[in-house]
Phi, psi and omega in degrees: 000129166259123154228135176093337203117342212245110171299138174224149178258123139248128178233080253218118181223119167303067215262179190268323194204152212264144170261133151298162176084001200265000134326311183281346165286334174296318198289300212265359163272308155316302185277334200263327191254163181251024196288149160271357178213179167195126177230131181259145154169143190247059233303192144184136185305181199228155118014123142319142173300151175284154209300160173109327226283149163311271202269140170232097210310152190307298201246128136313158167255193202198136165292150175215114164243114192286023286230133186245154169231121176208154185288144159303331162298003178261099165279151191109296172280147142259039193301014155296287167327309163325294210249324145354275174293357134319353209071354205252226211144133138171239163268156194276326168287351235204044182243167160204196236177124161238097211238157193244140203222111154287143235073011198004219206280357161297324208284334202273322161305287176331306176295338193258347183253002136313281182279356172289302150342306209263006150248025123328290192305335179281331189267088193307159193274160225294124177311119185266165177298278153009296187289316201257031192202133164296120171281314180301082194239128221236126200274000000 
């Protein structure tokens, strides 16, 4: 996705189980790609409800872990500010977020093309030549 001037990577992957490391995939997604931001997440079914349980819900839910990466030159993005209210945490170039999303992997898709949205919407508009140049020159 381009907005602003600014490359953003979204990647959003279904697994059977949850992975170690995936922080570092994000960072190594970053460094490997020529994107300016990178937002990782990651699905993974939650636990069968326990036996006895009324009901069984149509879509189980799933975790989802959400990990932002972006260059110190992208001004602007927070995935701190981003996962904060999530519950998550970290730095503002450098945060995640583990969230447990009911509605299973639609719902997770759907919540992940959201912050994806909202840090497109974070990334201020890009300085024109215009902006940054004296009209008067004077020889």
């Amino acid at each position: 996705r381009e907005t602003q001037g600014a490359l953003l990577g979204a990647v959003l992957l279904d697994l059977p189980e949850t992975q170690p490391g995936l922080s570092s995939v994000a960072t190594e997604l970053l460094e490997l790609s020529n994107c300016d931001a990178v937002l990782l997440a990651v699905s993974t079914p939650l636990k069968a409800p326990p036996q006895g349980a009324q009901f069984e819900p149509l879509e189980p839910p799933v975790q989802l872990v959400v990990i932002g990466r972006a260059r110190g030159r992208l001004d602007g993005v927070s995935f701190r500010a981003l996962f904060e209210p999530l519950g998550g945490g970290g730095h503002a170039k450098a945060a995640a977020a583990t969230l447990r999303v009911s509605g299973g992997r639609g719902a997770a898709a759907r919540l992940f093309e959201e912050l994806a949205e909202a840090v497109e919407q974070m990334v201020p508009a890009a300085a024109r030549a215009a902006d940054v140049m004296t009209r008067d020159v004077v020889c």
